[in-house]
Structures are given as structure tokens and as C-alpha cells.
DSSP file (Angstrom, degrees, kcal/mol; ACC not computed):
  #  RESIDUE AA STRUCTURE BP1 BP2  ACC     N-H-->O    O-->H-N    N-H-->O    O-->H-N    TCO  KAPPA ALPHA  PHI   PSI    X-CA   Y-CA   Z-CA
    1    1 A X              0   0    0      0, 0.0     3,-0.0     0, 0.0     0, 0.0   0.000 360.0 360.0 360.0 135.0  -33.4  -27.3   70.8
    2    2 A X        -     0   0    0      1,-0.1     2,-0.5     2,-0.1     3,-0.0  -0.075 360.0-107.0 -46.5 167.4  -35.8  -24.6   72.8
    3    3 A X    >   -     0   0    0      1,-0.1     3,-2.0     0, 0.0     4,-0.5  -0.947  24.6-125.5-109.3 144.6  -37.1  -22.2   71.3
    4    4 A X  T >> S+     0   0    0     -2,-0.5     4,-1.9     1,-0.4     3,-1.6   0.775 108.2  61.2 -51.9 -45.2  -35.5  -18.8   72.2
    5    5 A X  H 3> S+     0   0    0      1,-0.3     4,-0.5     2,-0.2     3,-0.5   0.888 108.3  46.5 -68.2 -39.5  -38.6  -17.0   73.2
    6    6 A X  H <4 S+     0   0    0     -3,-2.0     4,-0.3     1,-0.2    -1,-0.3   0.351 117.2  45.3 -75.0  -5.0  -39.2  -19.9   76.3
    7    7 A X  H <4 S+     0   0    0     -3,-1.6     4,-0.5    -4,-0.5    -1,-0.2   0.682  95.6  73.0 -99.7 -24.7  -35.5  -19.6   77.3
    8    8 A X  H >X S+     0   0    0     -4,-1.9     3,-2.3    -3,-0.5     4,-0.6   0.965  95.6  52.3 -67.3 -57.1  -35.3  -15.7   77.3
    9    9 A X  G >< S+     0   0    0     -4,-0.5     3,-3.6     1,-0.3     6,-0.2   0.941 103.8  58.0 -40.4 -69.6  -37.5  -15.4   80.8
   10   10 A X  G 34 S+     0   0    0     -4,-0.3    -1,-0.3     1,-0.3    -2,-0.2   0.609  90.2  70.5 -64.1  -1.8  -35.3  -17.7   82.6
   11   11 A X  G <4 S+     0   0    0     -3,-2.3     2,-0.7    -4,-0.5    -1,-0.3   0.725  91.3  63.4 -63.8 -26.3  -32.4  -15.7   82.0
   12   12 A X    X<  -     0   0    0     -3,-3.6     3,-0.8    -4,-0.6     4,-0.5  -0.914  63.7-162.4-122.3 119.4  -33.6  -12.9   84.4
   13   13 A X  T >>>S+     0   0    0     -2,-0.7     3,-3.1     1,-0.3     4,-1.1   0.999  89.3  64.7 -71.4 -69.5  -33.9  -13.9   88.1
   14   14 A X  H 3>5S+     0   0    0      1,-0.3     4,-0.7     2,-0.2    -1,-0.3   0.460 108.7  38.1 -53.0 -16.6  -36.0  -10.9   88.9
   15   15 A X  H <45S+     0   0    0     -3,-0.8    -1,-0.3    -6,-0.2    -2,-0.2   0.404 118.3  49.9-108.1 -24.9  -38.8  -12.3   86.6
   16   16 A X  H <45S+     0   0    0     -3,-3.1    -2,-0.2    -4,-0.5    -3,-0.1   0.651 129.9  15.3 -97.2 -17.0  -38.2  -15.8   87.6
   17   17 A X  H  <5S+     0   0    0     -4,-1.1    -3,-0.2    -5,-0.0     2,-0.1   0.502 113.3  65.8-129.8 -30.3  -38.3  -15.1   91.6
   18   18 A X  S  <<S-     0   0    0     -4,-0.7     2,-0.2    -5,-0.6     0, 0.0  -0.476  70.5-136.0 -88.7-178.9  -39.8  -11.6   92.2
   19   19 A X        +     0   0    0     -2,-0.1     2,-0.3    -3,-0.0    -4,-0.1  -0.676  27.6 176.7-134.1 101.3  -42.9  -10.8   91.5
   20   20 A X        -     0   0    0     -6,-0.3     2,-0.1    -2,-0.2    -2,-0.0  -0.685  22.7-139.9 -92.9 144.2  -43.0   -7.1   89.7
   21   21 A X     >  -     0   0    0     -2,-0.3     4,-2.9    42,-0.0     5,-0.2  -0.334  34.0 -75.1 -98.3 167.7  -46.5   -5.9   88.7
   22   22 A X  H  > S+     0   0    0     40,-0.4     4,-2.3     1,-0.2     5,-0.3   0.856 132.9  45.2 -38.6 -49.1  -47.7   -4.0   85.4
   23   23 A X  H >> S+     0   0    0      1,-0.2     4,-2.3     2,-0.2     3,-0.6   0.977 114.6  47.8 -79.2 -38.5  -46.3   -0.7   86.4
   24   24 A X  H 3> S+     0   0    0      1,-0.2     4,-1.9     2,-0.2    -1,-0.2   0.920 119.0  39.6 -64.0 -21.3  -42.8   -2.3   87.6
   25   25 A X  H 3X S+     0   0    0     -4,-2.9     4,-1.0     1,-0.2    -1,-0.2   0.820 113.7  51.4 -88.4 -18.8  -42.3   -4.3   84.4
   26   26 A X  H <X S+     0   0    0     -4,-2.3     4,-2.6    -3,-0.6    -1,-0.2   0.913 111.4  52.3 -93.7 -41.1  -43.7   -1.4   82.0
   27   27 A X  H >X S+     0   0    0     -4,-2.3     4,-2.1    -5,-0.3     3,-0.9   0.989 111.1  43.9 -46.3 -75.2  -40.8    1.1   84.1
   28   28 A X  H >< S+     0   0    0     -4,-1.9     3,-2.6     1,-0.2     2,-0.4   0.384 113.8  57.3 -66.0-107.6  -37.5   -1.6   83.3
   29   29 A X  H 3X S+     0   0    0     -4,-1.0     4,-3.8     1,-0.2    -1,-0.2   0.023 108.2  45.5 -16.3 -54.2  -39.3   -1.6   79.6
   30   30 A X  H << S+     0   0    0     -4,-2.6    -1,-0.2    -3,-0.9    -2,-0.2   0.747 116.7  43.0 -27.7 -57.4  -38.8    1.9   79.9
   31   31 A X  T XX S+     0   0    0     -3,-2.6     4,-1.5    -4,-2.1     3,-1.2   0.921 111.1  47.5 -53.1 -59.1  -35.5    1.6   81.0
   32   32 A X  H >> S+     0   0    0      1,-0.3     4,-2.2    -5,-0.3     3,-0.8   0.955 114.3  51.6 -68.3 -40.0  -34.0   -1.1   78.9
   33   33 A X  H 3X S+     0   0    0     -4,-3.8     4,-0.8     1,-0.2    -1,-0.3   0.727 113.7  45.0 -67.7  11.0  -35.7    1.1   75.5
   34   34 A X  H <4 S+     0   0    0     -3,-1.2     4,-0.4     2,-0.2    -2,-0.2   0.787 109.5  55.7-102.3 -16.0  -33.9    4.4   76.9
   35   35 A X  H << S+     0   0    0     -4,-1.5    -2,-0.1    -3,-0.8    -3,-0.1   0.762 104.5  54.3 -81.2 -63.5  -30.7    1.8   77.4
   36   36 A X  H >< S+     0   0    0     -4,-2.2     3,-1.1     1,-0.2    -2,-0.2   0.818  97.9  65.8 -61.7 -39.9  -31.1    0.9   73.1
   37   37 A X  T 3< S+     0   0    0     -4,-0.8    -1,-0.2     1,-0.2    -2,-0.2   0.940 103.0  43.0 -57.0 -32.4  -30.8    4.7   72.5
   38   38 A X  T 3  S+     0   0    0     -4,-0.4     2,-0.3     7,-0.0    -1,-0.2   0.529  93.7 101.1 -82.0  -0.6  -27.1    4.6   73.8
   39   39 A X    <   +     0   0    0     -3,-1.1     3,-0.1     1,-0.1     6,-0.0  -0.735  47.7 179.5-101.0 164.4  -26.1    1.5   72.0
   40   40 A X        +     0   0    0     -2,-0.3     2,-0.4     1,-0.1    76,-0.1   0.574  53.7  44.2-128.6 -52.1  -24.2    1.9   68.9
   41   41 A X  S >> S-     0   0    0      1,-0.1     4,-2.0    74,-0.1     3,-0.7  -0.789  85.2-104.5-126.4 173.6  -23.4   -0.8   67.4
   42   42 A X  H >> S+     0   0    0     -2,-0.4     4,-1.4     1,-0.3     3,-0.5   0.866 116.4  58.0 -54.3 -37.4  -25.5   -4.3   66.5
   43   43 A X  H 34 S+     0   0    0      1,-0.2     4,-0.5     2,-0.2    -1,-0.3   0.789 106.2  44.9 -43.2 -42.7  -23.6   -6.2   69.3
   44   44 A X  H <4 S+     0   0    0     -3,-0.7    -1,-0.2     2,-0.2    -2,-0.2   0.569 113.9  47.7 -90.5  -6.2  -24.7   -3.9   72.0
   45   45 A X  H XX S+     0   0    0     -4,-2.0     3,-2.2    -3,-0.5     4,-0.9   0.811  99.0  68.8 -96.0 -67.5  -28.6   -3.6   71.0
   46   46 A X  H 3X S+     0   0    0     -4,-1.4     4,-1.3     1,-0.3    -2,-0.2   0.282 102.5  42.1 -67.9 -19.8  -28.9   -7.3   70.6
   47   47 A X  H 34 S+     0   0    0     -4,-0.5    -1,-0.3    -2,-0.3    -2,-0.1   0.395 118.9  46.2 -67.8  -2.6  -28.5   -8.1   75.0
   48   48 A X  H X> S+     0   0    0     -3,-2.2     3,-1.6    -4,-0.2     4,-1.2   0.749 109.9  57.0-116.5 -54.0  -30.6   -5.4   75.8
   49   49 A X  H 3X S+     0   0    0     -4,-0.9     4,-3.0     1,-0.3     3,-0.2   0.870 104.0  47.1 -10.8 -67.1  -33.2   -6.6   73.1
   50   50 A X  H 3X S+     0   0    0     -4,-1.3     4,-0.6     1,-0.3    -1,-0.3   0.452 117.5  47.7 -93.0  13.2  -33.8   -9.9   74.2
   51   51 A X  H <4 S+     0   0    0     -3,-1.6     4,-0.4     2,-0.1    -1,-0.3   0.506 108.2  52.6 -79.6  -0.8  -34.3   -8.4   77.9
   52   52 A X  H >X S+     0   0    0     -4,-1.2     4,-3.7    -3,-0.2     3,-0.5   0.784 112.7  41.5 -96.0 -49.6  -36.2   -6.0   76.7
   53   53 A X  H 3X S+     0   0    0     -4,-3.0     4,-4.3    -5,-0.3     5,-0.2   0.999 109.4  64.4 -60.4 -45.6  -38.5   -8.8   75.0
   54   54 A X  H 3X S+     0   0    0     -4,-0.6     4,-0.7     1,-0.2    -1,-0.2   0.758 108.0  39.2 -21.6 -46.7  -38.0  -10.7   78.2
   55   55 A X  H X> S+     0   0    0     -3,-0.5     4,-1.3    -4,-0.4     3,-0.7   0.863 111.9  52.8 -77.7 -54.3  -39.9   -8.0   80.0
   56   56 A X  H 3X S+     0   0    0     -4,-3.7     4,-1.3     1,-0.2    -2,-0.2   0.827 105.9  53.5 -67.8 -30.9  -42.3   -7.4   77.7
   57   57 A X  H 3X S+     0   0    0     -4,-4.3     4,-0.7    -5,-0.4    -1,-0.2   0.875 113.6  47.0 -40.8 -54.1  -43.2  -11.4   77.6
   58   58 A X  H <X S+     0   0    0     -4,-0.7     4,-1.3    -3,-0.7    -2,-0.2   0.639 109.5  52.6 -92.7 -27.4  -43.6  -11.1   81.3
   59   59 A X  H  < S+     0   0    0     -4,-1.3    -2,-0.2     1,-0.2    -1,-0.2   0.856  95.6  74.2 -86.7  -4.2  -45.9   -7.6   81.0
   60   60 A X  H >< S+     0   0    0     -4,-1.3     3,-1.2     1,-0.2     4,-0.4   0.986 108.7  27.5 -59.5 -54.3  -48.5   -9.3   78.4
   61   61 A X  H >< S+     0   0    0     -4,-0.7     3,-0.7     1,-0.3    -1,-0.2   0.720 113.6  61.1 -89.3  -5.4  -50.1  -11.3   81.0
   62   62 A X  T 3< S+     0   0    0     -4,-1.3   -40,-0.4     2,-0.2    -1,-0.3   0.272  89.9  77.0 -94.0  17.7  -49.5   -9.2   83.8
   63   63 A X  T <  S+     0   0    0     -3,-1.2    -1,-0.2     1,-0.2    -2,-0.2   0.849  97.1  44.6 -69.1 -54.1  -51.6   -6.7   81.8
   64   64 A X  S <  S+     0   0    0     -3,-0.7     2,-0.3    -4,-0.4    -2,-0.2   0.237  91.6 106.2 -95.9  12.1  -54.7   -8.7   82.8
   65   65 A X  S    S-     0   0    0     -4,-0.1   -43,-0.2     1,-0.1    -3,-0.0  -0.792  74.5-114.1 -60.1 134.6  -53.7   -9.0   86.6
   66   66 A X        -     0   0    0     -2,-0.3     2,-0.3     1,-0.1    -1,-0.1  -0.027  40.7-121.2 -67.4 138.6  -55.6   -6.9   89.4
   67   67 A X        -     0   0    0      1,-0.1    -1,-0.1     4,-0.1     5,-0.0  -0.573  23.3 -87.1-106.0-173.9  -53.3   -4.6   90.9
   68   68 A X     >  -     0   0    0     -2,-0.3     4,-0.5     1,-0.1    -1,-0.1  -0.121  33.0-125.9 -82.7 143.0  -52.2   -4.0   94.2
   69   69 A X  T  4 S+     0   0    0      2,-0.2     4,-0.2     1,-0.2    -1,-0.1   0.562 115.4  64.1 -92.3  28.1  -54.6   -1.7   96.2
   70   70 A X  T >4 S+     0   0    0      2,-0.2     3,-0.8     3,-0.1     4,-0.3   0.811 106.1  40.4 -41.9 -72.7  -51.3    0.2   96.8
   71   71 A X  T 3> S+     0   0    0      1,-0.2     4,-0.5     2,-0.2    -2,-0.2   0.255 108.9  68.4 -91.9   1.5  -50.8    1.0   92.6
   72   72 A X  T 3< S+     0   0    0     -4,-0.5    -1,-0.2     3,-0.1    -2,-0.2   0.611 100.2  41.6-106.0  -3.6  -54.6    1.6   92.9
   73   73 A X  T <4 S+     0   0    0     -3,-0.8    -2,-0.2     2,-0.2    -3,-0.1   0.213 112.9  56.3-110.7  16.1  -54.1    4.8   95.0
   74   74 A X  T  4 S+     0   0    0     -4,-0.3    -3,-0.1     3,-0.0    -2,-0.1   0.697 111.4  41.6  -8.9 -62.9  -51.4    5.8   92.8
   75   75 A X  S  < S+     0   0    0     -4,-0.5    62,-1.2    60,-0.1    63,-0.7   0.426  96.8  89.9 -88.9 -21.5  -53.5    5.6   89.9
   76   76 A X  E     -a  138   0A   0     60,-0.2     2,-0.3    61,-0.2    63,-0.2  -0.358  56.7-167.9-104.3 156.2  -56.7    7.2   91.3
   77   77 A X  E     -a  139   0A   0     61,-3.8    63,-1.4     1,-0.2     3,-0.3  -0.985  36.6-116.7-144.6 167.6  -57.4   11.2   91.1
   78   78 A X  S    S+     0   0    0     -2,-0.3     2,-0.2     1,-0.2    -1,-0.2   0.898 106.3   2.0 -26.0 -55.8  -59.5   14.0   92.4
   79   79 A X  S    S-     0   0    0     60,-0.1    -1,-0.2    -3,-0.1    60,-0.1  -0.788  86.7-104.2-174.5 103.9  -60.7   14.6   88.9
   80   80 A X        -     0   0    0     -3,-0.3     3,-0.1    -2,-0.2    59,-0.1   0.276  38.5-117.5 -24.7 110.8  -59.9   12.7   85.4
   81   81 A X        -     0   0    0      1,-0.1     2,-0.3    55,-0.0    -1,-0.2  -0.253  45.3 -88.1 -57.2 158.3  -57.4   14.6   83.0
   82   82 A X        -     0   0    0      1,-0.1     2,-0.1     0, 0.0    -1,-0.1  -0.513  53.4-108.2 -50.0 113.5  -59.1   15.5   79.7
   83   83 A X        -     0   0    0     -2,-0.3     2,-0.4    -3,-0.1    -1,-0.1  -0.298  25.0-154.4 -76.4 162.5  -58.9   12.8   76.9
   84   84 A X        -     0   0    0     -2,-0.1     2,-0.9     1,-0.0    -1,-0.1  -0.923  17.9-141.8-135.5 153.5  -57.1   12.5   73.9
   85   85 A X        -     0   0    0     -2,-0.4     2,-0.1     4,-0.0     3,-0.1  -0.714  33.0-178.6 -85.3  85.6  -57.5   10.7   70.7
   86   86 A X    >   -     0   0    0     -2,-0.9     3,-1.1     1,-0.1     0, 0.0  -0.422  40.8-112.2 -72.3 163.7  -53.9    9.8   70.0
   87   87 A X  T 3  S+     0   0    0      1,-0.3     2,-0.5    -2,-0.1    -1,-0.1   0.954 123.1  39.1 -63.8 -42.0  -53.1    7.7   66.5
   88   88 A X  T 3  S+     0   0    0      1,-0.1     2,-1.4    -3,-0.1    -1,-0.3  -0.050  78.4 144.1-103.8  57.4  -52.1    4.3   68.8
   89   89 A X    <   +     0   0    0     -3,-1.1     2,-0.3    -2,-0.5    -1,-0.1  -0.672  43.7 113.4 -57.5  62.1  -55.3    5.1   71.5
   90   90 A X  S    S-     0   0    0     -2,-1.4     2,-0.2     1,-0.1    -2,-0.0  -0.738  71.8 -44.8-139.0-152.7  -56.0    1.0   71.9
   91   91 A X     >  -     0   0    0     -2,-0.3     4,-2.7     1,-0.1     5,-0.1  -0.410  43.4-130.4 -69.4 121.1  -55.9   -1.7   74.0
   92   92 A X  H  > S+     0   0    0      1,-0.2     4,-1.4     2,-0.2    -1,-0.1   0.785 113.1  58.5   0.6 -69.6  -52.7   -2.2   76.3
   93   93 A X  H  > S+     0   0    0      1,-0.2     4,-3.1     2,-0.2    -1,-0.2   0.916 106.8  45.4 -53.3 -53.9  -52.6   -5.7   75.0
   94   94 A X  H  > S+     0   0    0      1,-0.2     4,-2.5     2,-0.2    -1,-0.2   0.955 116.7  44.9 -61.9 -38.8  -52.3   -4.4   71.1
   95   95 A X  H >X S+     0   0    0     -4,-2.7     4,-1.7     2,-0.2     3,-1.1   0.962 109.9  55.0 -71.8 -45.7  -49.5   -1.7   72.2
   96   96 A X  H 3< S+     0   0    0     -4,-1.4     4,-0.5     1,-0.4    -2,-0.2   0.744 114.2  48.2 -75.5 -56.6  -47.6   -4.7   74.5
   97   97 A X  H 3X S+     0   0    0     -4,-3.1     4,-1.5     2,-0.2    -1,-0.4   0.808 106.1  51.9 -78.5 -17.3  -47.7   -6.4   71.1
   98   98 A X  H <X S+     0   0    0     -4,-2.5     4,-2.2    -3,-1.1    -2,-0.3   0.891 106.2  56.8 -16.4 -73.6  -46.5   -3.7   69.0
   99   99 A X  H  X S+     0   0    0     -4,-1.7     4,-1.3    26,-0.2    -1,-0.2   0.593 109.6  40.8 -71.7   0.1  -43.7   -3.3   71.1
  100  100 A X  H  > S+     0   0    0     -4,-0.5     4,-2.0    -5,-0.2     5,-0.5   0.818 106.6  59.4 -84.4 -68.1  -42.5   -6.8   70.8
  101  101 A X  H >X S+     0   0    0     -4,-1.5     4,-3.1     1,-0.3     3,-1.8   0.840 112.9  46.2 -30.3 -67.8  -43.1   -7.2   67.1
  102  102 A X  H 3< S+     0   0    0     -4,-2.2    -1,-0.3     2,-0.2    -2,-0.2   0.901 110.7  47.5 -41.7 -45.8  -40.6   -4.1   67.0
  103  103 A X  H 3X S+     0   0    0     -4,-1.3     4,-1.5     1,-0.2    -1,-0.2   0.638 109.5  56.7 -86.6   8.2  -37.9   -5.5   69.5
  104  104 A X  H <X S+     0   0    0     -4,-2.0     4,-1.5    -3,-1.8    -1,-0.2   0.885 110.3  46.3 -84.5 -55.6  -38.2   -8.9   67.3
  105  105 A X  H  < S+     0   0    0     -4,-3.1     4,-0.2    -5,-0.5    -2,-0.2   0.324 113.4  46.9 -83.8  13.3  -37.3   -6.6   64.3
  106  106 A X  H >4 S+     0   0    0     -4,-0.1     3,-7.8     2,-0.1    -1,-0.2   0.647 109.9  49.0 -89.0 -64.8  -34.5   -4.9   66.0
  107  107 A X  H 3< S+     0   0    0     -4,-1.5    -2,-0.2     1,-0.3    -3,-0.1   0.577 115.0  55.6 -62.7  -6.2  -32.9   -8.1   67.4
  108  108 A X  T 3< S+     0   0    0     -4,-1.5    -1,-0.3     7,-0.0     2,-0.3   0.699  89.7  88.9 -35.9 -60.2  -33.4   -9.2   63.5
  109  109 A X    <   -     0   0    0     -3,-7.8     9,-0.0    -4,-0.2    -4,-0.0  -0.606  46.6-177.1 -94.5 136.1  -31.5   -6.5   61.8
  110  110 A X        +     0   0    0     -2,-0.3     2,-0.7     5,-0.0   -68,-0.1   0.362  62.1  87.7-100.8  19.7  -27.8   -6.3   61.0
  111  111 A X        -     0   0    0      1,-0.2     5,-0.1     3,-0.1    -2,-0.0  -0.916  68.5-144.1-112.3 136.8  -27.5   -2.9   59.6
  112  112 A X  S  > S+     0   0    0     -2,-0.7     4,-4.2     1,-0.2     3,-0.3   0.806  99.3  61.0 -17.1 -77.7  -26.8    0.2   62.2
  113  113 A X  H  > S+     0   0    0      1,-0.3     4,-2.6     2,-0.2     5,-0.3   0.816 109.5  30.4  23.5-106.1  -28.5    2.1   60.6
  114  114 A X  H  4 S+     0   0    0      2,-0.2    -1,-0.3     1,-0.2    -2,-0.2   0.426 118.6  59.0 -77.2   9.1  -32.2    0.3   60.7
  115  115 A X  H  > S+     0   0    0     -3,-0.3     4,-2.4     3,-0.1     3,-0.4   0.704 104.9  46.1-102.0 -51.4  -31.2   -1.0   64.0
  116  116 A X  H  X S+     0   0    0     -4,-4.2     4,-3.2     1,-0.2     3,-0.3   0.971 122.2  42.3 -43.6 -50.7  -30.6    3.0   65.5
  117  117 A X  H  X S+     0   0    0     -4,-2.6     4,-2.6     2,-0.2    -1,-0.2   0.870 108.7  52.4 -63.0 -33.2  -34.1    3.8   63.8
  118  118 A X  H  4 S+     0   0    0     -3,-0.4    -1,-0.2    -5,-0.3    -2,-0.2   0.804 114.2  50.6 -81.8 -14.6  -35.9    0.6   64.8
  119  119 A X  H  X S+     0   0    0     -4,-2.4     4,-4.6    -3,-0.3     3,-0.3   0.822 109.4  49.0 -59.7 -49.0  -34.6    1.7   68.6
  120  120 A X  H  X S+     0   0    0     -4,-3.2     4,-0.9    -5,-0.3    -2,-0.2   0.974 111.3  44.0 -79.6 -49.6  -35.7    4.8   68.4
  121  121 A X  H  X S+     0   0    0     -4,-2.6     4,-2.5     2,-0.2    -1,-0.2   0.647 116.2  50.8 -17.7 -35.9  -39.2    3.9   67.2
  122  122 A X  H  > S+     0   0    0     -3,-0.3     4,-1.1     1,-0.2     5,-0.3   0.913 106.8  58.4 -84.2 -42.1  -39.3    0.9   70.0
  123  123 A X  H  X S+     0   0    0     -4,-4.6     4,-0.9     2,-0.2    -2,-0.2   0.703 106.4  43.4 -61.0 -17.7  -38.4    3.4   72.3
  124  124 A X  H  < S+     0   0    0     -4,-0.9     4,-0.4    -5,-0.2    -1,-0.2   0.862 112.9  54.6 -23.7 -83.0  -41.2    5.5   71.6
  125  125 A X  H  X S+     0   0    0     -4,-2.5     4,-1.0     2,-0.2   -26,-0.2   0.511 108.0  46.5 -10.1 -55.6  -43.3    2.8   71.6
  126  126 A X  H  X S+     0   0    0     -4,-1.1     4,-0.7     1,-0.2     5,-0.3   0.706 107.0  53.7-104.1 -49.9  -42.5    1.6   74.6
  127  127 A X  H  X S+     0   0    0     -4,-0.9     4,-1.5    -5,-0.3    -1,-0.2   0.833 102.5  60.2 -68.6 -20.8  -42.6    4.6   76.4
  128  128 A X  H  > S+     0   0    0     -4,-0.4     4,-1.6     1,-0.2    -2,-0.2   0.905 105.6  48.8 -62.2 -54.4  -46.1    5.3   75.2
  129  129 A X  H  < S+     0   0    0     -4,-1.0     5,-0.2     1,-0.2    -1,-0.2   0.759 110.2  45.0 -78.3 -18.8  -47.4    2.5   76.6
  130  130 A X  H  X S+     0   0    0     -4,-0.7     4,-2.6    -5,-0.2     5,-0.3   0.842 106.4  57.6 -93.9 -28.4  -46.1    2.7   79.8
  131  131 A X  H  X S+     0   0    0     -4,-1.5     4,-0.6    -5,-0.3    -2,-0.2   0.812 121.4  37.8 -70.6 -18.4  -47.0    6.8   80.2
  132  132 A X  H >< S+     0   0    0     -4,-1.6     3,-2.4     2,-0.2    -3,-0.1   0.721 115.7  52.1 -97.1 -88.9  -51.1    5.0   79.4
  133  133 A X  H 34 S+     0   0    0      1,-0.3    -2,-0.2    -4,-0.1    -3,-0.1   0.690 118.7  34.8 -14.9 -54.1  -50.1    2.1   81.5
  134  134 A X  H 3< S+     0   0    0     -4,-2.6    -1,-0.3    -5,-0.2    -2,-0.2   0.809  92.2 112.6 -81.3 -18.4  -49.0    4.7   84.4
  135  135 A X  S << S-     0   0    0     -3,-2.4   -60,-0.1    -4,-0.6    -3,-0.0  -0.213  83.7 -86.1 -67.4 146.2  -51.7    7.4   84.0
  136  136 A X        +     0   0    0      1,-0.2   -60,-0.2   -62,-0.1    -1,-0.1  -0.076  57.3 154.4 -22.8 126.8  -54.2    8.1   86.4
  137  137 A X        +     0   0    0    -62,-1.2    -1,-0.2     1,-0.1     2,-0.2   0.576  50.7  85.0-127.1 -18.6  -57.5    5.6   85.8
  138  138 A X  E     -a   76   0A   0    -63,-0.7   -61,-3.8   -66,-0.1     2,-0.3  -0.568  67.5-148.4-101.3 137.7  -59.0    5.5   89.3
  139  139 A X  E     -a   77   0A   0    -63,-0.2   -61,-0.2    -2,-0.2     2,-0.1  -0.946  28.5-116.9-148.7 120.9  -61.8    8.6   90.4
  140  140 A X        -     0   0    0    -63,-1.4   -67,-0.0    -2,-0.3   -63,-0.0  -0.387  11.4-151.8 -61.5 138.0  -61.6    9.4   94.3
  141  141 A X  S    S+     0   0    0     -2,-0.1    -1,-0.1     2,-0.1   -63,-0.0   0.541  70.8 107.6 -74.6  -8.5  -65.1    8.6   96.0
  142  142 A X  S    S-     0   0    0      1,-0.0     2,-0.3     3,-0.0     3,-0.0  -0.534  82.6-118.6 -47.4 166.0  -63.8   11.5   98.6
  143  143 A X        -     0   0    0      1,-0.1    -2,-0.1     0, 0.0     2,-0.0  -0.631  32.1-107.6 -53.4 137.1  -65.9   14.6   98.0
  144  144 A X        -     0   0    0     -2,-0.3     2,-0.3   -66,-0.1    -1,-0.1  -0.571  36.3-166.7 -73.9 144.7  -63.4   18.0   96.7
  145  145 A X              0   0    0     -3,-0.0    -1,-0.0    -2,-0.0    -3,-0.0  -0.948 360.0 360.0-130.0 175.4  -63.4   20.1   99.4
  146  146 A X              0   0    0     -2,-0.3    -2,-0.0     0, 0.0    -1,-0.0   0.705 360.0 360.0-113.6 360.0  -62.0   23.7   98.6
């Protein structure tokens, strides 16, 4: 028998035939945790779950692909917002795993309960890293003019 994490991908044509980049796969992440807040009971998180890991499977390696120079004047700005030292300030890769390890322990749990909590936490999650995923990183060579 496969093992579930190699079957889960092929489930979703859009992952198996398009080709969506970091910022489209970290947006449907987005989606699918805001998706887990409205489900209710343990039957309804557990399909949205394993797409949600599905997605996330597919944004690990697209993490390290060059993007499009399209999404790289997206990303670029006049002049870099201020940073901040948030508690989960790391590597892409580490938050990407974070949020799996969580949607492994939703699709895990049978009580309501910890499954509503372990949603809202993944959603969280999940949104964090896609708001660092999406933020500005790229500093125009233009000159400001006033």
C-alpha cells in the first residue's frame, strides 16, 4: 500500500498540471486554513486537511524556486518597511514545516474540541507565513523622486 503523503498530491489536478508558484500555493494555503475555521465537526476538517497538506507539500520545494520576474515587481518597493523581531522570525522552510506538522496533528485528532483549536492555531500559522512569504523583499534601483 502507498503511503498517504505520495498519494495526497495526485489528488489535486492543479498541482499535478499547473504550475502555481510560492505566492499562488502560499494564497490556497491561506484559503484552505480560513476554510478549517468554518468546519465544525471532525469529518469536515479531515478533506480540507489533507489538501491543505497537499499544498503545503507542493510549497516546500517551491520555496527554493526563483520567481517569476512578474512576482519580483510585486515584491520590490521604493523603500523597505521597518523590521520586526516576531517570536516565529525564521526561515520559510522551518515555518512551511510548522505548518504541516500542525495539519498532520489536526488530521490526527478525533476530539472537536482539539481539532477547532489545532485549526485555529494552523490557521495562524499559515497565514503568517504566507503574510512573510508575500511581503515586500525587493528595493527599487529607480531613484525617489519627490
Amino acid at each position: 500500500m502507498e503511503n498517504t503523503q505520495d498519494i495526497i498530491p495526485e489528488l489535486y489536478s492543479e498541482l499535478n498540471f499547473g504550475t502555481p508558484d510560492v505566492i499562488d500555493l502560499a494564497e490556497r494555503c491561506e484559503l484552505l486554513a480560513q476554510i478549517l475555521l468554518d468546519c465544525r465537526t471532525i469529518e469536515q476538517y479531515q478533506p480540507v486537511c489533507r489538501c491543505l497538506i497537499a499544498y503545503l507539500d507542493a510549497l516546500k520545494p517551491a520555496l527554493n524556486e526563483t520567481l517569476s520576474d512578474l512576482r519580483i515587481i510585486e515584491l520590490t518597493v521604493d523603500e523597505m518597511p521597518p523590521e520586526t523581531k516576531d517570536w516565529l522570525l525564521v526561515d520559510s522552510d522551518t515555518q512551511c514545516d510548522y505548518c504541516m506538522v500542525t495539519a498532520y496533528s489536526l488530521l490526527q485528532t478525533t476530539d472537536k474540541a482539539d481539532a477547532a483549536t489545532t485549526a485555529g492555531l494552523l490557521h495562524d500559522l499559515v497565514c503568517y507565513m504566507g503574510d512573510e512569504l508575500k511581503a515586500p523583499r525587493f528595493l527599487s534601483s529607480e531613484p525617489q523622486t519627490a
